[in-house]
MARBA-3410 file (N, C-alpha, C, O; in Angstrom, 1 decimal):
76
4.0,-4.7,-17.4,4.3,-4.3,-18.7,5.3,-5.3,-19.3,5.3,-5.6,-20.5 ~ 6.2,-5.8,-18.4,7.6,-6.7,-19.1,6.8,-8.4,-18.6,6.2,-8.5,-17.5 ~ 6.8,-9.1,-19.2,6.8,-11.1,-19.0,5.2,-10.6,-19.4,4.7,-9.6,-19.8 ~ 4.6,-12.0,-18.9,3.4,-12.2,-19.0,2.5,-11.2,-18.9,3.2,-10.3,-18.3 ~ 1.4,-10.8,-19.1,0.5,-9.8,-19.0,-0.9,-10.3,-19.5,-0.9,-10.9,-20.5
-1.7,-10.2,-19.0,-3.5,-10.4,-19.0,-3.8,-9.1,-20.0,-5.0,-9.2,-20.5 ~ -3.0,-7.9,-20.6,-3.3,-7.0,-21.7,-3.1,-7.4,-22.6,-2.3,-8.3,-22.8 ~ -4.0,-7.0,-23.7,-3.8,-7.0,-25.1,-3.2,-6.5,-25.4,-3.2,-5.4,-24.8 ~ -2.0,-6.7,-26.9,-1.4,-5.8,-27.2,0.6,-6.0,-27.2,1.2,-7.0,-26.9 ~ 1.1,-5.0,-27.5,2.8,-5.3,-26.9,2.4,-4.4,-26.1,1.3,-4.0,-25.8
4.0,-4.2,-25.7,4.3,-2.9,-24.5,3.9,-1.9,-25.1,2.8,-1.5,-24.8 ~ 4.6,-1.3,-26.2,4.2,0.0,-26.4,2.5,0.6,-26.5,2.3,1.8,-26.4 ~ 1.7,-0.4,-26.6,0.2,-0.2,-26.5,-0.1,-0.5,-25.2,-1.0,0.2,-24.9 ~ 0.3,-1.4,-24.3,0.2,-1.2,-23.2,0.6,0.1,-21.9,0.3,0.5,-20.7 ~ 1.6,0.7,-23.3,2.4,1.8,-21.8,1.4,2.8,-21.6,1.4,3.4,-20.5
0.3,3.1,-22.7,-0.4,4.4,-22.4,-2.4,3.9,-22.0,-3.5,4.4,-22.1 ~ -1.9,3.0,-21.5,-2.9,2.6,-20.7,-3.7,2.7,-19.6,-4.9,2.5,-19.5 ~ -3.0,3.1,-19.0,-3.4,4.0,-17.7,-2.6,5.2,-17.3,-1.5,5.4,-16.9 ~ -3.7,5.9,-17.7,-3.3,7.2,-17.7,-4.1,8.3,-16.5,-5.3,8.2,-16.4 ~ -3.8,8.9,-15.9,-4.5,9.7,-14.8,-5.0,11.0,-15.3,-4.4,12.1,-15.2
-6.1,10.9,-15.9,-7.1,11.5,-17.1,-7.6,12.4,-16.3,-7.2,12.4,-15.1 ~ -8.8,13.3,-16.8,-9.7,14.2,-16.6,-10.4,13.2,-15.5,-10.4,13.3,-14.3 ~ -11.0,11.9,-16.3,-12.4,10.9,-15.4,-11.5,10.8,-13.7,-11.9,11.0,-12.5 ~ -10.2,10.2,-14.5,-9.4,9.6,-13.2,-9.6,11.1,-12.2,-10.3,11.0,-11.2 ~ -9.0,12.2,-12.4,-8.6,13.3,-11.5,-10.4,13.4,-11.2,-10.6,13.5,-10.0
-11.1,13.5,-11.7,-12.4,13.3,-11.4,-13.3,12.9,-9.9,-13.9,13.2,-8.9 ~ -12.8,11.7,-10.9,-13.1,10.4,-9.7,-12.0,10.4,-8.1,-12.5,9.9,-7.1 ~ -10.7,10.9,-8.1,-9.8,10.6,-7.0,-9.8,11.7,-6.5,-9.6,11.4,-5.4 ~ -10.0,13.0,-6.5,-9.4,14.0,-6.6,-11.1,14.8,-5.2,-12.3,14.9,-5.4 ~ -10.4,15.2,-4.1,-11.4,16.2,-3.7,-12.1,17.2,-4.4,-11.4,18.1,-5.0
-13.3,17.2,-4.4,-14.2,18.1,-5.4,-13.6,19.3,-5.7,-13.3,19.7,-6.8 ~ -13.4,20.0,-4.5,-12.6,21.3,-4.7,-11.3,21.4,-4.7,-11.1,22.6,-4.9 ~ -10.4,20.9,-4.7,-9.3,20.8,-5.5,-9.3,20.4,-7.0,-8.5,20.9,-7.7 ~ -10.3,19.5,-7.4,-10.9,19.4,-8.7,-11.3,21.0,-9.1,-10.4,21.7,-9.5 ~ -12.4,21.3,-9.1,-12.6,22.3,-9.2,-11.8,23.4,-9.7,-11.8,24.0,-10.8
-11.1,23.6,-8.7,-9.5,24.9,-8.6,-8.3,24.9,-9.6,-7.5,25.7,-10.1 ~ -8.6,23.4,-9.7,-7.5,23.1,-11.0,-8.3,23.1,-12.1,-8.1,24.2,-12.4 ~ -9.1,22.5,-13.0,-9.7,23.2,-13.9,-10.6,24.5,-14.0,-11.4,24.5,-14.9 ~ -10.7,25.5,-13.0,-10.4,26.6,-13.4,-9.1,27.2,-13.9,-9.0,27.9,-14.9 ~ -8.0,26.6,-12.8,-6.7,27.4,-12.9,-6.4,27.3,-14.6,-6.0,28.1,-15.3
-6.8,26.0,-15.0,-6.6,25.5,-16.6,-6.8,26.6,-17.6,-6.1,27.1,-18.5 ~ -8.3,26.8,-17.0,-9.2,27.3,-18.3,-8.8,29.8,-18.0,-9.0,30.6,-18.9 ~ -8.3,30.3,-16.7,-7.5,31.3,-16.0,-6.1,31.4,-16.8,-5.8,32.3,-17.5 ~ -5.6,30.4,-16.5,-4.0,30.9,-16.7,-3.6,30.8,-15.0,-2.4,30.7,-14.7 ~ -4.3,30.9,-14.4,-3.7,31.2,-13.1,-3.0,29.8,-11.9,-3.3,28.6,-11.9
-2.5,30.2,-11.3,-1.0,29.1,-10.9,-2.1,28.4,-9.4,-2.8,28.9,-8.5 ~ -1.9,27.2,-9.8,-2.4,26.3,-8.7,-1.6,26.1,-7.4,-0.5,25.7,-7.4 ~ -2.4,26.4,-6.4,-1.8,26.6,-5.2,-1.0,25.4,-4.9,-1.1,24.2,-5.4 ~ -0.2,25.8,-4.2,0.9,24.3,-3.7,0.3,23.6,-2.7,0.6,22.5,-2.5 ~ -0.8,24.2,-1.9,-1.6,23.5,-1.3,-2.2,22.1,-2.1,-1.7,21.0,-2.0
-3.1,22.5,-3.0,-3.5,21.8,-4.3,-2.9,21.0,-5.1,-3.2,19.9,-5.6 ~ -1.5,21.9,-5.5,-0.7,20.6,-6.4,0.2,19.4,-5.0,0.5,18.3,-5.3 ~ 0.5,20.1,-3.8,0.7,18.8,-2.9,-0.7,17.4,-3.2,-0.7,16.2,-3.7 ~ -1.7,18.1,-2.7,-2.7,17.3,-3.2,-3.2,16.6,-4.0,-4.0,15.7,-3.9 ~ -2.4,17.3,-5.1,-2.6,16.6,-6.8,-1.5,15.3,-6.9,-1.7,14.2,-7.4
-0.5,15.6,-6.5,0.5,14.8,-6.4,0.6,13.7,-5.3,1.2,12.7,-5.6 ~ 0.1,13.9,-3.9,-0.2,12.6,-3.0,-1.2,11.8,-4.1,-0.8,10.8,-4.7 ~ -2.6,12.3,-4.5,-3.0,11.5,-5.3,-2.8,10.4,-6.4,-3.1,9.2,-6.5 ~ -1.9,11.6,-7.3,-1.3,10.5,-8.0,-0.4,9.7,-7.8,-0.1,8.8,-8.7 ~ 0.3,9.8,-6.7,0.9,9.1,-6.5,0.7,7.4,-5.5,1.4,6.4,-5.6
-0.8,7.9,-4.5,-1.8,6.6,-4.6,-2.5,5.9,-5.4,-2.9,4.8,-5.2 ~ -2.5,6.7,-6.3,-3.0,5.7,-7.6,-2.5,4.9,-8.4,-3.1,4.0,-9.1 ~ -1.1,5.5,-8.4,0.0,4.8,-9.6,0.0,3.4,-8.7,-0.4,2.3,-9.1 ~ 0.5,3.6,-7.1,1.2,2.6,-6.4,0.1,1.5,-6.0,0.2,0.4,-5.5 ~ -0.9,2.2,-6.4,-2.6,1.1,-5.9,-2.6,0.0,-7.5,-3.2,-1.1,-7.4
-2.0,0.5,-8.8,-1.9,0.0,-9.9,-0.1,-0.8,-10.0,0.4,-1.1,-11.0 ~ 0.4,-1.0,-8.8,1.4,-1.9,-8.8,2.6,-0.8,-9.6,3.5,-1.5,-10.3 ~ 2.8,0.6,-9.7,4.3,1.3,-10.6,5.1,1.5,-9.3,4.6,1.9,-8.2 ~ 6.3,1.1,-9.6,7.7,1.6,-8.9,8.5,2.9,-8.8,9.3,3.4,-8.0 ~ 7.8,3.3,-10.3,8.4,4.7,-10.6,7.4,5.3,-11.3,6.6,4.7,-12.0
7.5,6.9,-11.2,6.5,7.5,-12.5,7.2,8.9,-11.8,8.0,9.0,-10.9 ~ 6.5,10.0,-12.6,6.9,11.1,-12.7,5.8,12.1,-13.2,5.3,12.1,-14.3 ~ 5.6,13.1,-12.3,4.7,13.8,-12.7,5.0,15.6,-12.5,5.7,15.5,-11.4 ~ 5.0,16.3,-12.6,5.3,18.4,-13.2,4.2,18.4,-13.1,3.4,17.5,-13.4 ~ 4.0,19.8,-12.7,3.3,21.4,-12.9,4.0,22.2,-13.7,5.2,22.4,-13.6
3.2,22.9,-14.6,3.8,23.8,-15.5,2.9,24.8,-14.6,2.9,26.0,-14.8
END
């Protein structure tokens, strides 16, 4: 994001660049933990901590497979 970069763009169009989307949770994401969470979406109902552990090792392999030091991610 900061010195040189191969993106088009400044930072600010760069910061929302990769984002851990629907495709992304898709694509990384055990079927059925996929699954469970866009039910719980479309329910109202609270995603097990089983699942959001899971949601969150994930994203957190992904950020660090894309070179971030920090990020931050909630469950509501």
């Amino acid at each position: 994001m900061f010195g040189s970069s191969s993106q088009k763009g400044d930072e600010l169009t760069q910061m929302s660049s990769l984002i851990f989307d629907d495709n992304t949770m898709k694509a990384r994401l055990p079927s059925k933990v996929y699954a469970r969470f866009k039910e719980a979406l479309v329910t109202g109902a609270p995603t097990s901590e089983d699942d959001q552990k899971v949601i969150a090792e994930t994203i957190f392999k992904w950020a660090r497979e894309l070179g971030a030091v920090a990020f931050a991610h909630w469950f509501f």
